[in-house]
Biopython code that builds the backbone (N, CA, C, O; Angstrom):
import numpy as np
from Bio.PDB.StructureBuilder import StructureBuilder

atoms = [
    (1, "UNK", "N", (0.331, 11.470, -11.773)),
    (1, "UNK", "CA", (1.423, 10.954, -10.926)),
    (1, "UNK", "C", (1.298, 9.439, -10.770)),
    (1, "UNK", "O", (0.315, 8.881, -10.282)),
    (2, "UNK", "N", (2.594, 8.717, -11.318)),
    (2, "UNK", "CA", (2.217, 6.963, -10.876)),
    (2, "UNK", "C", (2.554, 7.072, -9.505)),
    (2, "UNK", "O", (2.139, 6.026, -9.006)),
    (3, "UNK", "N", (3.045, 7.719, -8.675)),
    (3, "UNK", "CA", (3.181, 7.237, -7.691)),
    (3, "UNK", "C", (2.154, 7.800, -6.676)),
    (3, "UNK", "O", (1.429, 8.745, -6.984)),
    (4, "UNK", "N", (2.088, 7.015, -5.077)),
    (4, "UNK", "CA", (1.002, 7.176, -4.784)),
    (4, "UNK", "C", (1.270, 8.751, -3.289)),
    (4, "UNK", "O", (2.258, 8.748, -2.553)),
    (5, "UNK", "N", (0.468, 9.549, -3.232)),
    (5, "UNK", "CA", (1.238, 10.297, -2.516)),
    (5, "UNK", "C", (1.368, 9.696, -0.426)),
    (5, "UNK", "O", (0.948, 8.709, 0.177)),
    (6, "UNK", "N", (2.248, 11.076, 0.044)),
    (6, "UNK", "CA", (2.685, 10.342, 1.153)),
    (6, "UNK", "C", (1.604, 9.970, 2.157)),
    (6, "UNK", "O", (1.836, 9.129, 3.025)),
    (7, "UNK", "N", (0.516, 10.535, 2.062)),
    (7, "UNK", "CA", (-1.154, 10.047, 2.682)),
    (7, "UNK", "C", (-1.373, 9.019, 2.335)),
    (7, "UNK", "O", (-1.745, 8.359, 3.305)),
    (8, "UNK", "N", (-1.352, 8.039, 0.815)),
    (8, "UNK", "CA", (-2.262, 7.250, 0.651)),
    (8, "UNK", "C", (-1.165, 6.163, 1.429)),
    (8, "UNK", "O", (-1.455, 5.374, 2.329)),
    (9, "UNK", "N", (0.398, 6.410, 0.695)),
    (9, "UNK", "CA", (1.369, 5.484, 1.296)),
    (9, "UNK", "C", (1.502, 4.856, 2.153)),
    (9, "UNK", "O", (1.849, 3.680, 2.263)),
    (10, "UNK", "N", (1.066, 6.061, 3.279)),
    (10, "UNK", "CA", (1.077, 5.313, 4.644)),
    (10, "UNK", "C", (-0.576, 4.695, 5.048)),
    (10, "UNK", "O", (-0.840, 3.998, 6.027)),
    (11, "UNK", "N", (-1.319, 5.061, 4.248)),
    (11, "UNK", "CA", (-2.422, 3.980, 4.467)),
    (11, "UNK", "C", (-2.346, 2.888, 3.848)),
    (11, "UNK", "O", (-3.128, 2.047, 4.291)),
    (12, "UNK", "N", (-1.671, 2.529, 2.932)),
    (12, "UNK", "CA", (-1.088, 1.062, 2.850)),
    (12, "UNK", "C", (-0.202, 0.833, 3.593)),
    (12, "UNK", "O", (-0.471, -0.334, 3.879)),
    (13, "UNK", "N", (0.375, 0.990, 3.951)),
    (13, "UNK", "CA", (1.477, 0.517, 5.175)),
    (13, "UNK", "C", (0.583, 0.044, 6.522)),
    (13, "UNK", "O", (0.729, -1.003, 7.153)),
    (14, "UNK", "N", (-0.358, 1.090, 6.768)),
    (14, "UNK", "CA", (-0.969, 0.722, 7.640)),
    (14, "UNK", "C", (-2.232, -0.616, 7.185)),
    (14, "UNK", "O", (-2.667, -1.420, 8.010)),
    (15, "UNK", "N", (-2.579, -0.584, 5.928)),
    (15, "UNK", "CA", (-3.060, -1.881, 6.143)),
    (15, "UNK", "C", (-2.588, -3.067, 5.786)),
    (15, "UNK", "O", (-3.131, -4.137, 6.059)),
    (16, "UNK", "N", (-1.441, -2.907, 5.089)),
    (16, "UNK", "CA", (0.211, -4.209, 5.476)),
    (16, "UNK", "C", (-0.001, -5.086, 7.119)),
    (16, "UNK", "O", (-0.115, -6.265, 7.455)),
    (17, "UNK", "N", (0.028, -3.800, 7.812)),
    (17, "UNK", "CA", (0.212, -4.265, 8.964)),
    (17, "UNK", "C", (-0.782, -4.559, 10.096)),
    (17, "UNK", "O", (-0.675, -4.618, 11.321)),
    (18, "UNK", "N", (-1.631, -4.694, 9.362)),
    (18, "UNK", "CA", (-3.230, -4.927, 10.063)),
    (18, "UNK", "C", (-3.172, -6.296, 9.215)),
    (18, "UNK", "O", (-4.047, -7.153, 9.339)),
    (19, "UNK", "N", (-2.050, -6.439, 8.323)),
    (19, "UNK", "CA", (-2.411, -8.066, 7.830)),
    (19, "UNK", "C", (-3.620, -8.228, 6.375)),
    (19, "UNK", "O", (-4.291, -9.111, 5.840)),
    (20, "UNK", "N", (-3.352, -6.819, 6.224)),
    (20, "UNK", "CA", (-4.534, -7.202, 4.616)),
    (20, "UNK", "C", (-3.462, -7.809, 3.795)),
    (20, "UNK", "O", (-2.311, -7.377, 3.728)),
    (21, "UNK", "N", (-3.945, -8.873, 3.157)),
    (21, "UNK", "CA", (-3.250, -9.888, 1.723)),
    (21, "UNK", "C", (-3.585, -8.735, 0.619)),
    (21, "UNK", "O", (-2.605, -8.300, 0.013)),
    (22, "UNK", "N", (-5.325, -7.996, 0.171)),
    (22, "UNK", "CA", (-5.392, -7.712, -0.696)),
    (22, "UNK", "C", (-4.183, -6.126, -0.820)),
    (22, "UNK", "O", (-3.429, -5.802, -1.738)),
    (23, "UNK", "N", (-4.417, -5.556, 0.314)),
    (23, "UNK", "CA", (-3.062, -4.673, 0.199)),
    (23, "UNK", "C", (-1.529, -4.717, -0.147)),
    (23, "UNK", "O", (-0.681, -3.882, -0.467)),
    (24, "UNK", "N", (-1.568, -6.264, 0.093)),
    (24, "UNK", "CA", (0.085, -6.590, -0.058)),
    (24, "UNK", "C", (0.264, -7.140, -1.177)),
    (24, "UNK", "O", (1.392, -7.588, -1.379)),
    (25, "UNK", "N", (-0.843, -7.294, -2.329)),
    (25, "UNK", "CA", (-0.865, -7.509, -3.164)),
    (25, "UNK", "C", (-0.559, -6.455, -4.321)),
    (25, "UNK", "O", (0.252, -6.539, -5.243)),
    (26, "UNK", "N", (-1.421, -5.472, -4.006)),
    (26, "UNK", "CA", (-0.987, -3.742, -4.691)),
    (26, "UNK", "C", (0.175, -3.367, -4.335)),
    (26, "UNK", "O", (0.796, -2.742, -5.195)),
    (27, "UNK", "N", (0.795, -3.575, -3.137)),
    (27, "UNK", "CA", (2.224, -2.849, -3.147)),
    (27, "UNK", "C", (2.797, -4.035, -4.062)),
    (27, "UNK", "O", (3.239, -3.612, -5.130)),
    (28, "UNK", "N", (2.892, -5.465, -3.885)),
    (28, "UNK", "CA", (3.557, -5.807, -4.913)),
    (28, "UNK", "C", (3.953, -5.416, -6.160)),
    (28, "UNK", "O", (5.055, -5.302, -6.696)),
    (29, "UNK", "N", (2.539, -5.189, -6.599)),
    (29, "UNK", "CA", (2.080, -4.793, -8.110)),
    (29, "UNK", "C", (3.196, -3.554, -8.610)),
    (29, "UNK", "O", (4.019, -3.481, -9.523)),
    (30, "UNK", "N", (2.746, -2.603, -7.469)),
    (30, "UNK", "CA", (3.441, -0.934, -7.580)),
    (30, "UNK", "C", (5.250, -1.642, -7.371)),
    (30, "UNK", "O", (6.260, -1.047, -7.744)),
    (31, "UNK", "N", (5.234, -2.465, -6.962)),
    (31, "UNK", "CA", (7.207, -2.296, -6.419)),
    (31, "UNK", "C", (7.609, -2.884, -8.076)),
    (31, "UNK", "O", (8.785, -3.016, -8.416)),
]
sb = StructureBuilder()
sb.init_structure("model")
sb.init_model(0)
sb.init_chain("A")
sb.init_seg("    ")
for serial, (resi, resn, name, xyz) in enumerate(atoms, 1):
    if name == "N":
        sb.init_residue(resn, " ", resi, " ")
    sb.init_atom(name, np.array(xyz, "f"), 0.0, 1.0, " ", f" {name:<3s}", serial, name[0])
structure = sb.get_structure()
């Protein structure tokens, strides 16, 4: 599966919003 399921999803979201760069870097990547 490329995509990531709805568990991991929202643990990037949640560390979006805790302000991780290196996280907002992977969703970049994935969008």
């Amino acid at each position: 599966s490329e995509f990531p399921s709805a568990n991991e999803d929202k643990t990037l979201v949640d560390d979006c919003e805790s302000g991780s760069e290196k996280e907002l870097s992977i969703t970049d990547d994935r969008g």
